[in-house]
ROTORKOL-825068 format. One record per residue: x, y, z of N, C-alpha, C in turn; residue number from 1; chain. Coordinates in steps of 0.001 Angstrom, whole numbers, plus 500000, padded with zeros to 6 digits. Last residue first. Layout:
! ROTORKOL-825068
   n.east   n.north     n.up   ca.east   ca.north    ca.up   c.east   c.north     c.up   seq   mol
        X         Y        Z         X          Y        Z        X         Y        Z   NUM     A
...
This chain:
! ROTORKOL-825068
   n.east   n.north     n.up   ca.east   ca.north    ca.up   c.east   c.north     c.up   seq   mol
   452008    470110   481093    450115     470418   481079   450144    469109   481963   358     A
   454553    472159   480639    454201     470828   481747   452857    471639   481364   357     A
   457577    473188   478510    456121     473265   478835   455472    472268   479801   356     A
   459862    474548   477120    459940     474510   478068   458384    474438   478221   355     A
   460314    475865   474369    461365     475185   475239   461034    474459   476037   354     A
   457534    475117   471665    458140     475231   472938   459092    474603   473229   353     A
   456931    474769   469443    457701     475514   469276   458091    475713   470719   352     A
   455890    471896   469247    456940     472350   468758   457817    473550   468861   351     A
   453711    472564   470572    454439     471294   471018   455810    472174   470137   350     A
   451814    473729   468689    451908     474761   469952   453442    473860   470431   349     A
   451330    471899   466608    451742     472840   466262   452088    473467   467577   348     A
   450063    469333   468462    451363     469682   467822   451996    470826   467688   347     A
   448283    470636   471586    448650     470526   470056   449978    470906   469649   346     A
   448104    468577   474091    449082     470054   474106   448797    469703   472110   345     A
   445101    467207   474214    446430     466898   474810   446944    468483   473801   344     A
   442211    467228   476926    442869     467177   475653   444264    467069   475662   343     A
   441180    469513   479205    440879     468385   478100   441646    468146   476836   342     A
   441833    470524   482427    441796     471012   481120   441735    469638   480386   341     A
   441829    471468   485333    440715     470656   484583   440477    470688   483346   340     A
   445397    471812   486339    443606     472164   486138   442963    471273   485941   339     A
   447859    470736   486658    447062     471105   487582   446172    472094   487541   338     A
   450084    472985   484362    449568     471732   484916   448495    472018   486241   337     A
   450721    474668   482224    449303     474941   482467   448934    473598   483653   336     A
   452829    476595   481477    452697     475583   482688   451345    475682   482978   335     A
   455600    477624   478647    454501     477003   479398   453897    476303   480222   334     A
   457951    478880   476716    457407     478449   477965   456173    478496   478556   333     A
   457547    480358   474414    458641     479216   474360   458609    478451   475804   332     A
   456174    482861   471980    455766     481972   473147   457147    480628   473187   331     A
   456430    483618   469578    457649     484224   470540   457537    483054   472055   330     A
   453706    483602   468143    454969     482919   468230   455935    483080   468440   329     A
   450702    483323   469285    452293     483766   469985   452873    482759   469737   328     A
   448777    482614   467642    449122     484142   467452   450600    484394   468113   327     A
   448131    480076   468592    448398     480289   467212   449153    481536   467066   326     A
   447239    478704   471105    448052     479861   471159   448436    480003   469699   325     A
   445655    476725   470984    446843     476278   470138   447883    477783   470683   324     A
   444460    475632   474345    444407     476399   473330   445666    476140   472508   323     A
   442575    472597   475442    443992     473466   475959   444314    474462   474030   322     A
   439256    472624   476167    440490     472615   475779   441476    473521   475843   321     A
   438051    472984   479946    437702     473119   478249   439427    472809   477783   320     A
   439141    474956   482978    438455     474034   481718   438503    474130   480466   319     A
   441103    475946   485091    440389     476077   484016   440263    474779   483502   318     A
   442137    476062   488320    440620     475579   487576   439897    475597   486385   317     A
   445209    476463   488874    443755     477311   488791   442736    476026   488874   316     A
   448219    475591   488498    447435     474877   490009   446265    476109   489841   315     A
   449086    477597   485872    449546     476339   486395   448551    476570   487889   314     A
   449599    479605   484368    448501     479259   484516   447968    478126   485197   313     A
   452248    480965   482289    452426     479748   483797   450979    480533   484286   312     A
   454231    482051   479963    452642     482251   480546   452346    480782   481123   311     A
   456840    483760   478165    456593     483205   479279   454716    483110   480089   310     A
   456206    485882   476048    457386     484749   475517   457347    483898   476929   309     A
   454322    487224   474064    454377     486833   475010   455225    485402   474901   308     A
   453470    489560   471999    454738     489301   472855   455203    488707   473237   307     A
   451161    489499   470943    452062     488617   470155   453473    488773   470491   306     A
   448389    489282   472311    449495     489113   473269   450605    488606   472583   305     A
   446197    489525   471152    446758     490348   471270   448392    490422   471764   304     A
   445097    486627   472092    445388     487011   470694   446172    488607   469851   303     A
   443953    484644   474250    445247     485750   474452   445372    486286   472704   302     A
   442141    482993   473728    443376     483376   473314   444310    483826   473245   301     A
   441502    482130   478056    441865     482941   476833   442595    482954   475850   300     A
   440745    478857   479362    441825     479841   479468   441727    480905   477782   299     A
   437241    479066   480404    438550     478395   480034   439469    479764   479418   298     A
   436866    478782   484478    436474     478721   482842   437258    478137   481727   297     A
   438932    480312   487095    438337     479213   486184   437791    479652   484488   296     A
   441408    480790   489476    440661     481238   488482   439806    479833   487728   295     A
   442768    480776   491772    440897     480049   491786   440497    480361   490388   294     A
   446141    480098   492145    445091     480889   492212   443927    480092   492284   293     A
   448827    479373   490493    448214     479103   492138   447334    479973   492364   292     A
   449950    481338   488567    450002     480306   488714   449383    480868   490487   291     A
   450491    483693   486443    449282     483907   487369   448767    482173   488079   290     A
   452424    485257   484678    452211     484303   486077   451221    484624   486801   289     A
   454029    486630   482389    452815     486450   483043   452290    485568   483150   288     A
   455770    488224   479814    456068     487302   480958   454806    487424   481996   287     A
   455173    490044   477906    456289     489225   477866   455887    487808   479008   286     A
   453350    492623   476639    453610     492120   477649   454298    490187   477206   285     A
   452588    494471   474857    453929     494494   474882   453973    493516   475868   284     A
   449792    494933   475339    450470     494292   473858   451790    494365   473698   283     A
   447145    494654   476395    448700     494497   477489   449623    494036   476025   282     A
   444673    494874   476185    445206     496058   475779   446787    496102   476214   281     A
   443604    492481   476544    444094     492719   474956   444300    494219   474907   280     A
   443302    490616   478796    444348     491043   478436   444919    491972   477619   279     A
   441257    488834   478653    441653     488278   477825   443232    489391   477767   278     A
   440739    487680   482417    440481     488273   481277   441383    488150   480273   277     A
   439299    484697   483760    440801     485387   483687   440328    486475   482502   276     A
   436958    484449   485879    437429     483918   484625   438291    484895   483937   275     A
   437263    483855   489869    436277     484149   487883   437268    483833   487376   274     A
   439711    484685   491780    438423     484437   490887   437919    484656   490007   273     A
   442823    485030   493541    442073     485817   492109   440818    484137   491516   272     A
   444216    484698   495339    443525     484160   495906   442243    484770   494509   271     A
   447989    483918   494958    447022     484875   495490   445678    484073   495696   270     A
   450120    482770   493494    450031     482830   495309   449492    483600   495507   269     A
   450968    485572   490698    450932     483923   491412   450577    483666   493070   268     A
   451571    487436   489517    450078     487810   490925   449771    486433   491158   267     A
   453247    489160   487241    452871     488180   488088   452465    488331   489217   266     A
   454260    490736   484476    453016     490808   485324   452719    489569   486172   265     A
   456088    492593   482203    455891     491509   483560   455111    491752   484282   264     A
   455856    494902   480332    456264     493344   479673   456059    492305   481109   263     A
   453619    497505   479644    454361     496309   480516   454211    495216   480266   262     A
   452551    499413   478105    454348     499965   478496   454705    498106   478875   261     A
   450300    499840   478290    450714     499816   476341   452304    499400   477004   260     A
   447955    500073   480005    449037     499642   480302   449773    498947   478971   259     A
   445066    500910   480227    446147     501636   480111   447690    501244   480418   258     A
   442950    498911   481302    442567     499028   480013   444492    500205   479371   257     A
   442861    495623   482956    443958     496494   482713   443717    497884   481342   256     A
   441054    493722   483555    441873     493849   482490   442911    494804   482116   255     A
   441771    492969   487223    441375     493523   486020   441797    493193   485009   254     A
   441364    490363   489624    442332     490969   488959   441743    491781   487408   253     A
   440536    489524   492965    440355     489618   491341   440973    490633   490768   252     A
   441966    488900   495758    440785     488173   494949   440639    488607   493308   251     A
   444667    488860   497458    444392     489270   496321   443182    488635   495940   250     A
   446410    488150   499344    445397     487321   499119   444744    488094   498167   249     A
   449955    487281   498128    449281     488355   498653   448215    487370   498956   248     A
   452260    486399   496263    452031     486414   497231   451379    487139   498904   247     A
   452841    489096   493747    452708     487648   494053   452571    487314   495621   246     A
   452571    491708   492054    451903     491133   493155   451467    490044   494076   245     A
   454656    493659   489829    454634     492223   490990   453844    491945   492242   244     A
   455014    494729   486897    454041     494490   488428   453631    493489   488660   243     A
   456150    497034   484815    456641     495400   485602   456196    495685   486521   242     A
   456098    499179   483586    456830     498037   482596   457011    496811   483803   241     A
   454157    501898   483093    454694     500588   484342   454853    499548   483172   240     A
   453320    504412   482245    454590     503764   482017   455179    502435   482451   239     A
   450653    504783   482854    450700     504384   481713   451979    504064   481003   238     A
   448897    505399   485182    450354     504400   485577   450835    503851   483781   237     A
   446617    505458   485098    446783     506836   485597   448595    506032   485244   236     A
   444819    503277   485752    444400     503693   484813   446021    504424   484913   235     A
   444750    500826   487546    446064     501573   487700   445942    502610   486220   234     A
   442829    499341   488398    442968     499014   486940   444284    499950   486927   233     A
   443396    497373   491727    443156     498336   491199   443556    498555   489403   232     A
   442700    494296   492544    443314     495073   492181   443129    495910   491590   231     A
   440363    493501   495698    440785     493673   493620   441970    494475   493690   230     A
   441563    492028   498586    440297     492676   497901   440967    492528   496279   229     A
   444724    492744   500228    443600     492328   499973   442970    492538   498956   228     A
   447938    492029   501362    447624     492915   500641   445602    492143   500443   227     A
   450404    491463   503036    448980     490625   503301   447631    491411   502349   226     A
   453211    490263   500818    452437     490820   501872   451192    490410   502122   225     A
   454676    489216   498340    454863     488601   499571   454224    489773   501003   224     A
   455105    492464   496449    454748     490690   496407   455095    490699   498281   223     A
   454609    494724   495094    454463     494648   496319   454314    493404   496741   222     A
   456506    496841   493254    456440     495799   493460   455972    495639   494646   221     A
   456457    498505   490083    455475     498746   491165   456123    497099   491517   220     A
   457977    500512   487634    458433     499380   488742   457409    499452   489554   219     A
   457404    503187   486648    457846     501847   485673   457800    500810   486529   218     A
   455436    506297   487616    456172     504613   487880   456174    503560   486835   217     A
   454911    508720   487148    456707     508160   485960   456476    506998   486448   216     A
   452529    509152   488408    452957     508714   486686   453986    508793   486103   215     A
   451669    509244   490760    452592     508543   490279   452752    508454   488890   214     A
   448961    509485   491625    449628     510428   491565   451414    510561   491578   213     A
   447704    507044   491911    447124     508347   490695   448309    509093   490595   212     A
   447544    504825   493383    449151     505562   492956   448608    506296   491488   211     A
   445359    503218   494348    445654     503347   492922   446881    504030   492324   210     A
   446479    500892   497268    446014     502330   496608   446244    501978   495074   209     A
   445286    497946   497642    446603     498155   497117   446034    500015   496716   208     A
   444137    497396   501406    443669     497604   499629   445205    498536   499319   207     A
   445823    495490   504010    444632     495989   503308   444662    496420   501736   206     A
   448894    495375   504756    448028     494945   504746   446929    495662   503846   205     A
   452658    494274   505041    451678     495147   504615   450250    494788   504510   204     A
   454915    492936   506124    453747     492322   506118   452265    493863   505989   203     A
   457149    491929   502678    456811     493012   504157   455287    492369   505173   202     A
   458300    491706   500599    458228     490704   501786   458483    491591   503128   201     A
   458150    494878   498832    458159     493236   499460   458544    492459   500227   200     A
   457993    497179   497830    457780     497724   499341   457751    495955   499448   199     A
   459372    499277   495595    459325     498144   496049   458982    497903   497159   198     A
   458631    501618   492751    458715     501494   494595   458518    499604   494838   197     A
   460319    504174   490472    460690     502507   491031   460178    502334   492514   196     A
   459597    506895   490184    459274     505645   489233   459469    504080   489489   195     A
   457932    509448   491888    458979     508457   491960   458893    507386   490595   194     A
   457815    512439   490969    458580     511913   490306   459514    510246   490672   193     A
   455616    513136   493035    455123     512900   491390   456260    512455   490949   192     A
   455093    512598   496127    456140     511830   495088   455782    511817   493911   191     A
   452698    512987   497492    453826     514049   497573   454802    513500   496706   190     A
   450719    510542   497254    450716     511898   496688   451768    513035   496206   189     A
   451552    507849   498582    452678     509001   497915   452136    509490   497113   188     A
   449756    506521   499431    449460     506517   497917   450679    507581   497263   187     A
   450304    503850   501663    450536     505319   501691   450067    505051   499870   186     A
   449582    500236   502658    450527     501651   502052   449962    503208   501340   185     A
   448973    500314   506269    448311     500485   504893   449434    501111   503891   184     A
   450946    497804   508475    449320     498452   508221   449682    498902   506767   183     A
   454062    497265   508597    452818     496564   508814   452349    498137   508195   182     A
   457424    495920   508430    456697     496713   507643   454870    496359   507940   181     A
   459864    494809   508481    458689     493916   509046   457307    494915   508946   180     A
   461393    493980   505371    461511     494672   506416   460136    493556   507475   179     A
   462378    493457   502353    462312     492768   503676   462615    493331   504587   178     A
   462797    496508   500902    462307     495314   500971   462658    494522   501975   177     A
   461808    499457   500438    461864     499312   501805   461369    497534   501531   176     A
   462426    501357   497602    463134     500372   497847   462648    500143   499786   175     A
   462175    504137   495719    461776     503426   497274   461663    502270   497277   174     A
   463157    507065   493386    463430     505687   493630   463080    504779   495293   173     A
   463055    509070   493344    462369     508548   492201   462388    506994   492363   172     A
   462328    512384   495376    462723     510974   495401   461845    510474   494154   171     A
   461375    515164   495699    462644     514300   494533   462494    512807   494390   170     A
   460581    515507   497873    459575     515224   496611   460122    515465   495264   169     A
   460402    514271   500706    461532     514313   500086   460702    514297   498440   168     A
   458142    514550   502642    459437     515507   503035   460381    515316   501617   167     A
   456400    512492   502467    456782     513946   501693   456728    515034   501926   166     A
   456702    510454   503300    457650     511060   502575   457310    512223   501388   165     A
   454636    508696   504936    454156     508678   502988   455669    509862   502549   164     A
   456273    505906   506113    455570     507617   506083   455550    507546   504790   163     A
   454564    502701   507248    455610     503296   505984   455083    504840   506125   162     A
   454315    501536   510672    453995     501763   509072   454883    502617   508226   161     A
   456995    498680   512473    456001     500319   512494   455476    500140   510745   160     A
   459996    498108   511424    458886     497986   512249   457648    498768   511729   159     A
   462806    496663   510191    461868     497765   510155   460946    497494   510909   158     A
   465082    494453   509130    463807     494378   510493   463054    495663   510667   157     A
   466637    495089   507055    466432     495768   508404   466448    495067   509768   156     A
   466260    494553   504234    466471     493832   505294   467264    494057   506369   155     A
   466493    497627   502782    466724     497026   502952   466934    495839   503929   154     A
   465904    500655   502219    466167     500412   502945   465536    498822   503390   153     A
   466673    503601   499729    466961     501923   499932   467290    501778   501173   152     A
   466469    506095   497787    466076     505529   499069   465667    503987   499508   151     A
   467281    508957   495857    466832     507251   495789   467405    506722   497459   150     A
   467046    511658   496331    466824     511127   494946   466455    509174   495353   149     A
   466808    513672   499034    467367     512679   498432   466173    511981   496877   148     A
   466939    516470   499904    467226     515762   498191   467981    514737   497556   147     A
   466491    516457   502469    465292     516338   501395   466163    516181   500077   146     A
   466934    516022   504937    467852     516022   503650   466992    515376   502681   145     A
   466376    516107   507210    467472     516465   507255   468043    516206   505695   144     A
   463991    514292   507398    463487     515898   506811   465066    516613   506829   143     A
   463239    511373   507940    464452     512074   506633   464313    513861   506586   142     A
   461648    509993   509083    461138     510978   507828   461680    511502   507156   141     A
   462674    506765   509830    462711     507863   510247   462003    508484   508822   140     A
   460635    503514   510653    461764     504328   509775   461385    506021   509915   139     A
   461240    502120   513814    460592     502544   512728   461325    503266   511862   138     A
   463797    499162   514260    463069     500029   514915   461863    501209   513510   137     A
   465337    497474   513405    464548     496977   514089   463708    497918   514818   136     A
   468571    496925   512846    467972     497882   513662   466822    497580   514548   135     A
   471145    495159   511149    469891     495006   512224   469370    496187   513193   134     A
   470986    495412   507671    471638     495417   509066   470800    495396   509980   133     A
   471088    495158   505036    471337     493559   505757   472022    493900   507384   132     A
   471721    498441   504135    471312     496954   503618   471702    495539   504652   131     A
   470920    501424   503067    471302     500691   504085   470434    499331   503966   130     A
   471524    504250   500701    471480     502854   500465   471820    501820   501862   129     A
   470800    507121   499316    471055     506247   500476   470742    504695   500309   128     A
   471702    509570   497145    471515     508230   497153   472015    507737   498383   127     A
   471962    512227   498230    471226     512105   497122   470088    510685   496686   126     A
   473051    514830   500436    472943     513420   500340   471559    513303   499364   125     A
   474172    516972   500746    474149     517000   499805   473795    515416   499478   124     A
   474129    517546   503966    473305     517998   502987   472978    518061   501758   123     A
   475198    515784   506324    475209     515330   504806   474417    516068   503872   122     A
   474733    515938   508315    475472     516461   508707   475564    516588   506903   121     A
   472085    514683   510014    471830     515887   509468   473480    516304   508870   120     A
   471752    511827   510131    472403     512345   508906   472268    513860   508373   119     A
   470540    510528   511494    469315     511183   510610   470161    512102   509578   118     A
   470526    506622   511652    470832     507749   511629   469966    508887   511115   117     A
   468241    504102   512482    468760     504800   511567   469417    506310   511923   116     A
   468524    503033   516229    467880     503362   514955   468721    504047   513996   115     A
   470626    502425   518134    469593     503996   518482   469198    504336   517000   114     A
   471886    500499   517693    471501     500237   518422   470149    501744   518310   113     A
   472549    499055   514379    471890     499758   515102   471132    500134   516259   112     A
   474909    496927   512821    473749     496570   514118   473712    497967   515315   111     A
   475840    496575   509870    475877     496522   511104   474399    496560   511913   110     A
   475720    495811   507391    476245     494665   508034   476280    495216   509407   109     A
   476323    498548   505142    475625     497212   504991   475917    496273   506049   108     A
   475562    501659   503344    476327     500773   504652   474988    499470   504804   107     A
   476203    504545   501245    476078     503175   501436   476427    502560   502840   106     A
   475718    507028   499814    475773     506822   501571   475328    505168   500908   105     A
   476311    510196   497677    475972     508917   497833   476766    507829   498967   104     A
   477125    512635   497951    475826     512556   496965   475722    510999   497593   103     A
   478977    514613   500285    478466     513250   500126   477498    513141   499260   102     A
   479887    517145   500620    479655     517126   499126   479634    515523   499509   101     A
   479846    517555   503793    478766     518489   503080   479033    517949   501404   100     A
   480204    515272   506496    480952     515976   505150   479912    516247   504166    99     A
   479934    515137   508991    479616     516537   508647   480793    516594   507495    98     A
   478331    511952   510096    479154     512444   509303   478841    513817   509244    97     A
   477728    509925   512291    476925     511129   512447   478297    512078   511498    96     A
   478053    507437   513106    478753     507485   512165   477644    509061   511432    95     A
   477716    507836   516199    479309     507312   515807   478930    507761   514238    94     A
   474900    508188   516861    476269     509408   516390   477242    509193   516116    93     A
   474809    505950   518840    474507     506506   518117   475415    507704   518385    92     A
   477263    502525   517667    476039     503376   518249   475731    504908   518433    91     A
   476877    499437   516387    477380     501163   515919   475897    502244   516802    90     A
   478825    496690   516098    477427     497741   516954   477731    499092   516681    89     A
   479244    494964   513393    479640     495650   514746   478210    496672   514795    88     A
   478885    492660   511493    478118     492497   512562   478917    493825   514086    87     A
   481214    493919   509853    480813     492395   510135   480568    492286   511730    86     A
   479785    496621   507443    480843     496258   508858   480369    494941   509038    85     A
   480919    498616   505075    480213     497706   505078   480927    496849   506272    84     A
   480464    502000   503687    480812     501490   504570   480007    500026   504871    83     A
   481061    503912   500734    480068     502808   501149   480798    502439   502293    82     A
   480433    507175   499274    481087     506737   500710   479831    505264   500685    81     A
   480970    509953   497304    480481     508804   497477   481258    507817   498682    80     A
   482141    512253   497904    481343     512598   496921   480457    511139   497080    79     A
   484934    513461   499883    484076     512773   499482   483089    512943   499063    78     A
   486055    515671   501086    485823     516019   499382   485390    514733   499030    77     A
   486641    515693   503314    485951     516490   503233   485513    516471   501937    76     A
   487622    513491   505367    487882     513623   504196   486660    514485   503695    75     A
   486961    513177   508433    488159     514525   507451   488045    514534   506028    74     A
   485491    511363   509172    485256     512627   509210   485730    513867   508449    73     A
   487536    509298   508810    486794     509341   507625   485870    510792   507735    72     A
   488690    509866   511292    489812     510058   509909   488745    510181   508536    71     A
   486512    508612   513475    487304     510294   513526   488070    510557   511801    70     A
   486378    506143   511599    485384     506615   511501   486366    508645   511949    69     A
   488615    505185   512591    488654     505195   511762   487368    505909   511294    68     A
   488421    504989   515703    489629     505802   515116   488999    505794   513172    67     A
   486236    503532   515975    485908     505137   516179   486773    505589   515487    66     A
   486958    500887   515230    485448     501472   514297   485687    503037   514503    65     A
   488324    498965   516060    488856     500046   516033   487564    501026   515173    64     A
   487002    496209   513839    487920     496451   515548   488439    498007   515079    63     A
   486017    496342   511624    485425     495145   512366   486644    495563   513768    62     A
   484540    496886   508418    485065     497487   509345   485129    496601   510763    61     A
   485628    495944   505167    485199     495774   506640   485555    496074   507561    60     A
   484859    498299   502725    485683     497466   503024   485244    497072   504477    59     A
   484861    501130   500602    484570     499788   500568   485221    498498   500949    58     A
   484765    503716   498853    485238     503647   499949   484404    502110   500580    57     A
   485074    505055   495579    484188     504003   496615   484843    503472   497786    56     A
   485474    508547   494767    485935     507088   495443   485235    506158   495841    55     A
   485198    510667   493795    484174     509686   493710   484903    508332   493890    54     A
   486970    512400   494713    485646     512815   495167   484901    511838   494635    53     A
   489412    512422   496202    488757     511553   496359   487869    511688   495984    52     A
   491394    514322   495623    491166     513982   494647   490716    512547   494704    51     A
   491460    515612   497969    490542     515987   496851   490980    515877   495308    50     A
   492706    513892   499629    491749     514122   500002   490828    514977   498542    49     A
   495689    513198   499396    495132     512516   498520   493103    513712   498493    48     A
   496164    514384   501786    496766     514963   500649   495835    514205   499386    47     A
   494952    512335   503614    494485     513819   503720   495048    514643   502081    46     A
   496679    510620   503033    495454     510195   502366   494740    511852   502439    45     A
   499010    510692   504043    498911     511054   502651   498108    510616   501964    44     A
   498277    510954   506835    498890     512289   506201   498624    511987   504490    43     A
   497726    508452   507171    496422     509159   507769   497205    510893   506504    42     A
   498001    505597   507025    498942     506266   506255   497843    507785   505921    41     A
   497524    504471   509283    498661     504212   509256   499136    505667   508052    40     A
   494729    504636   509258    495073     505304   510345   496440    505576   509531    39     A
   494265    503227   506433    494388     504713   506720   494529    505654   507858    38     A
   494953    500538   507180    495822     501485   506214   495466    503087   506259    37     A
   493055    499078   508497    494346     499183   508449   495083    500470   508282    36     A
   490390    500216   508256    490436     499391   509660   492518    499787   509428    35     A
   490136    500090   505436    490137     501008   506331   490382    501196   507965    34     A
   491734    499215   502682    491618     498493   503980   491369    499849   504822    33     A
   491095    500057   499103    491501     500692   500954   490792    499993   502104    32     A
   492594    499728   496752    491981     498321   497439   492093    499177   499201    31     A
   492049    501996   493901    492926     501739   494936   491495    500298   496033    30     A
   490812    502880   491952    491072     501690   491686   491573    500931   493243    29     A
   491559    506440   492302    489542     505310   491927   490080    503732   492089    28     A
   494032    506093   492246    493538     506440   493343   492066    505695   493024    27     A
   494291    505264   489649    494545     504488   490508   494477    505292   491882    26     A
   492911    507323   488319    492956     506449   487877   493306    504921   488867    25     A
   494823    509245   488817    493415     509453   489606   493071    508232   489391    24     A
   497158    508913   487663    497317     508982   489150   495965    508867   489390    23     A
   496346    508990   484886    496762     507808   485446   496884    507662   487356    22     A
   496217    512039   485258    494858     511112   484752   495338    509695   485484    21     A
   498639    512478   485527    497590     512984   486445   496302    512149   486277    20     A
   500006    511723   483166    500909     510912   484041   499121    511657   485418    19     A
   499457    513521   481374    498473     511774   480884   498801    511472   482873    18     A
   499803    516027   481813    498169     515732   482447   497899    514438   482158    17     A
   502742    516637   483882    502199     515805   482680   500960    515761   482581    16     A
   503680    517262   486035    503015     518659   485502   502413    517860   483849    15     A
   502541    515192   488819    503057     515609   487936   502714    516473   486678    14     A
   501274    514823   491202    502248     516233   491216   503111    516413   490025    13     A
   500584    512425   490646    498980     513249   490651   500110    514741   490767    12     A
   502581    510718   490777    501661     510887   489376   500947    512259   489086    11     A
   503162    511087   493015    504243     511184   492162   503274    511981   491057    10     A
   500988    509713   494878    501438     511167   494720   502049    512071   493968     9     A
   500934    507017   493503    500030     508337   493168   500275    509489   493283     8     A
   503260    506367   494697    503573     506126   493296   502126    507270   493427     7     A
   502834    506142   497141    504153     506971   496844   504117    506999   495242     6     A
   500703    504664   497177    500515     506166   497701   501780    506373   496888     5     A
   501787    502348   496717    501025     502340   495410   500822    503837   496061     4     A
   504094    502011   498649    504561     501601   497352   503130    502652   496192     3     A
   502138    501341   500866    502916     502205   500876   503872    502768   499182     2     A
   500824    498792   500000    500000     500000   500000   500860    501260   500000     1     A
């Protein structure tokens, strides 16, 4: 490590601009043991200090957490910062940063004793990202730093209900997956520009809102909760390219009349009745699972659907014969097993599949 500083410094003081490029070059590249190497080599990382500004700072923190945390205080021209610790206790205000050009906050592996930080110190914080650590307490409102842009908070243990956030009416991106997450989700009124929300394997409950007031969302995912009743037709959502409602109790499912954008649609492990609709305004759609359900009758041409390259219909109740699917020929996987269907898979449909169980 001593060898690769003495060689950047060289680089980065040289009046050459290839030999400066190459110095930054391996400063971005550099392998920083932080626990080790930067107490040790504390002076010519400070020198290094601005020409850290998009460093990924990435490594385990696991004995000595304060000294190294006081040194990471200094670097004032950080721009991006991931910290990832093996199972240490971090308690509160230890990692209570006052570096003002942070855009992006990663940390993954520790164990919050006094809940999420609130990070007033970070005003330029954009992208937060906390993942696989143990807190276990509710999630804070963030009002210390409204511009944040994307918000990931990750197998926690979270508690408590979701704030509808809006305190932060940038954000495009909400990510709160495996948490322990209870009662209603919020319709984020205050979020016209989010487009990606994942709120799964949470135990969320009651009616899925319509998210009117969402129209960049491409990503809606709310699988593995206790979600109820119909699904909403999501008129208003005319960009969503992928909605995941699997493992819910879900009873019936629309046709969908505004959705020209989405290729994935699965709502497998629910509890959807009647007789499946035909779909025919979903004309880009690819992939759709609607396995383990109550549906019945018999299964639709689908004839609009000359996308559709994945369709698992598998453990319902349909009847009547098994369709040629004539129109999808992109179709290459199929699982219609475990119904009440008649007949055997037609040739023509037989052939062009990878992958099929009736």
């Amino acid at each position: 490590m001593q060898k690769e500083l003495k060689k950047v410094k060289r680089l980065l003081n040289s009046p050459d601009k290839t030999n400066q490029e190459l110095g930054l070059a391996l400063v971005e590249g550099m392998n920083l043991n932080l626990q080790r190497d930067l107490p040790k080599y504390y002076a010519t990382y400070k020198f290094l200090e601005k020409y850290l500004n998009d460093l990924k700072v990435e490594k385990q923190l696991e004995k000595g957490l304060e000294d190294t945390v006081l040194i990471l205080k200094e670097l004032f021209g950080l721009t991006y910062l991931e910290l990832y610790f093996d199972s240490t206790i971090i308690e509160e205000g230890i990692i209570d940063f006052q570096l003002p050009n942070v855009r992006r906050l990663g940390i993954g592996g520790g164990i919050f004793l006094s809940g999420i930080p609130n990070f007033t110190g970070l005003v330029s914080l954009e992208y937060l990202t906390i993942r696989s650590c143990k807190i276990e307490q509710s999630i804070p409102n963030f009002t210390s730093i409204p511009n944040l842009i994307s918000l990931s908070l990750e197998i926690l243990g979270l508690t408590g209900g979701i704030p509808d956030f809006s305190n932060l009416p940038n954000l495009e991106k909400l990510h709160l997956i495996a948490n322990q997450l209870t009662g209603a989700i919020p319709n984020f009124s205050n979020l016209p520009k989010l487009e990606r929300l994942h709120l799964g394997r949470n135990q969320l409950s009651g009616l899925i809102p319509n998210f009117r007031y969402l129209p960049k969302l491409w990503q809606l995912h709310l699988g593995e909760n206790r979600l109820t009743n119909s699904i909403p037709n999501f008129s208003h959502l005319s960009r969503l390219t992928s909605l995941q409602l699997s493992n819910n109790q879900l009873t019936e499912i629309p046709n969908f009349s505004n959705f020209p954008a989405l290729l994935k649609l699965h709502v497998k492990n629910n509890k959807l009745k009647g007789e499946l609709p035909n779909f025919r305004n979903l004309r880009n759609l690819c992939d759709l699972d609607l396995s383990n359900n109550e549906l019945g009758g018999c299964i639709p041409k689908f004839s609009n659907l000359l996308e559709l390259w994945t369709l698992d219909l598998s453990s319902n109740k349909f009847t009547g014969n098994i369709p040629t699917f004539s129109q999808q020929n992109k179709l290459a996987r199929l699982n219609l097993k475990d119904n009440q269907l008649t007949g055997s898979i037609p040739r023509i449909l037989k052939d062009r599949l990878v992958v099929y169980s009736i």
